[in-house]
C-alpha positions as CSV (number, residue, x, y, z in Angstrom):
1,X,9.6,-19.1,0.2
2,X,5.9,-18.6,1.1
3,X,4.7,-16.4,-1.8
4,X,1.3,-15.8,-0.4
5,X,2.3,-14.6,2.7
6,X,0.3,-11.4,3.3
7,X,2.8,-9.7,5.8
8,X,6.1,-10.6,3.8
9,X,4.9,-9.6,0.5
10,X,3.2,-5.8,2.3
11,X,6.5,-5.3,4.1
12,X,8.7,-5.8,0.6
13,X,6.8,-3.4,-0.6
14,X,7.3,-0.8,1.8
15,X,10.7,-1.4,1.8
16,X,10.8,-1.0,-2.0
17,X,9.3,2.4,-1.3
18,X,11.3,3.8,1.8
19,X,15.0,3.1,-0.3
20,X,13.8,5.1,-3.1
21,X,12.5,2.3,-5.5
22,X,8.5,2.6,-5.6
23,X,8.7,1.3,-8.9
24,X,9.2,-2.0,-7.6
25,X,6.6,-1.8,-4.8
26,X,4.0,-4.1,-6.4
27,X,3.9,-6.8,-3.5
28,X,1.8,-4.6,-1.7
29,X,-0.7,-5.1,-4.5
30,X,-0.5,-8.9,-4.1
31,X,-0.6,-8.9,-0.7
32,X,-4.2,-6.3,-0.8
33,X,-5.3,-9.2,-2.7
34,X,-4.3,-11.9,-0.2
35,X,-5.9,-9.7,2.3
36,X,-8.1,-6.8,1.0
37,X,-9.4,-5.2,4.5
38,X,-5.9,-4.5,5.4
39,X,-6.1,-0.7,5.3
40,X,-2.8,-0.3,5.9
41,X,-1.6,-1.9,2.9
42,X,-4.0,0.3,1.1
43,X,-2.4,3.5,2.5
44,X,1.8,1.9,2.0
45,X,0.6,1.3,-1.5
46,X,-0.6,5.0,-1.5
47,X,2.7,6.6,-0.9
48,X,4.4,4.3,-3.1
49,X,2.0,5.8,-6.0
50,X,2.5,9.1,-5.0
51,X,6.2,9.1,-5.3
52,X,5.3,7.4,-8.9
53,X,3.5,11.1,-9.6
54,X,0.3,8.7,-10.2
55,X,-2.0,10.9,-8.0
56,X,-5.2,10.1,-8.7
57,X,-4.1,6.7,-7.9
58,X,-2.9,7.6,-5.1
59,X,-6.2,9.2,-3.9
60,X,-8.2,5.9,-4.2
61,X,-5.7,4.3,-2.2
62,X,-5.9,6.6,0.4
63,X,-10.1,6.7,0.0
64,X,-9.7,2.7,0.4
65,X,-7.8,3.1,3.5
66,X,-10.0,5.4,5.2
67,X,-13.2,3.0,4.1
68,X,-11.7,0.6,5.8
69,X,-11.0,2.6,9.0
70,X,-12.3,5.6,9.4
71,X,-10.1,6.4,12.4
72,X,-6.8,5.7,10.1
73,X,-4.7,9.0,10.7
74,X,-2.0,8.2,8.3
75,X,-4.6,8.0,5.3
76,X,-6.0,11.7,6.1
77,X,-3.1,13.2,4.8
């Protein structure tokens, strides 16, 4: 119903990843580019890649996060 909406689309995603089914996490991607400073986006987006074995993905995801805040515990992983 609102295809650009930057929360929906970021929580899809991580619900794609939690039941298993990272393949079909790519809302998070559209919703980084709805909103690109969103660091945890960057870090959801993360684990979905690393279940997906796509690690060095997975690293510049986390790098993005941490970029973004510097702080962001769950990115230090």
């Amino acid at each position: 119903m609102q295809p650009k909406n930057f929360d929906a689309l970021h929580l899809l995603g991580v619900i794609a990843t939690q039941t298993k089914n990272p393949q079909s996490s790519g809302p998070v991607a559209k919703a980084i580019k709805i909103n690109p400073a969103h660091a945890a986006a960057y870090c959801n987006r993360a684990t979905a890649l690393q279940e997906l074995k796509r690690f060095d993905a997975t690293l510049a995801s986390y790098d993005k996060a941490i970029a973004l805040k510097p702080d962001y515990a769950l990115a230090s992983r």
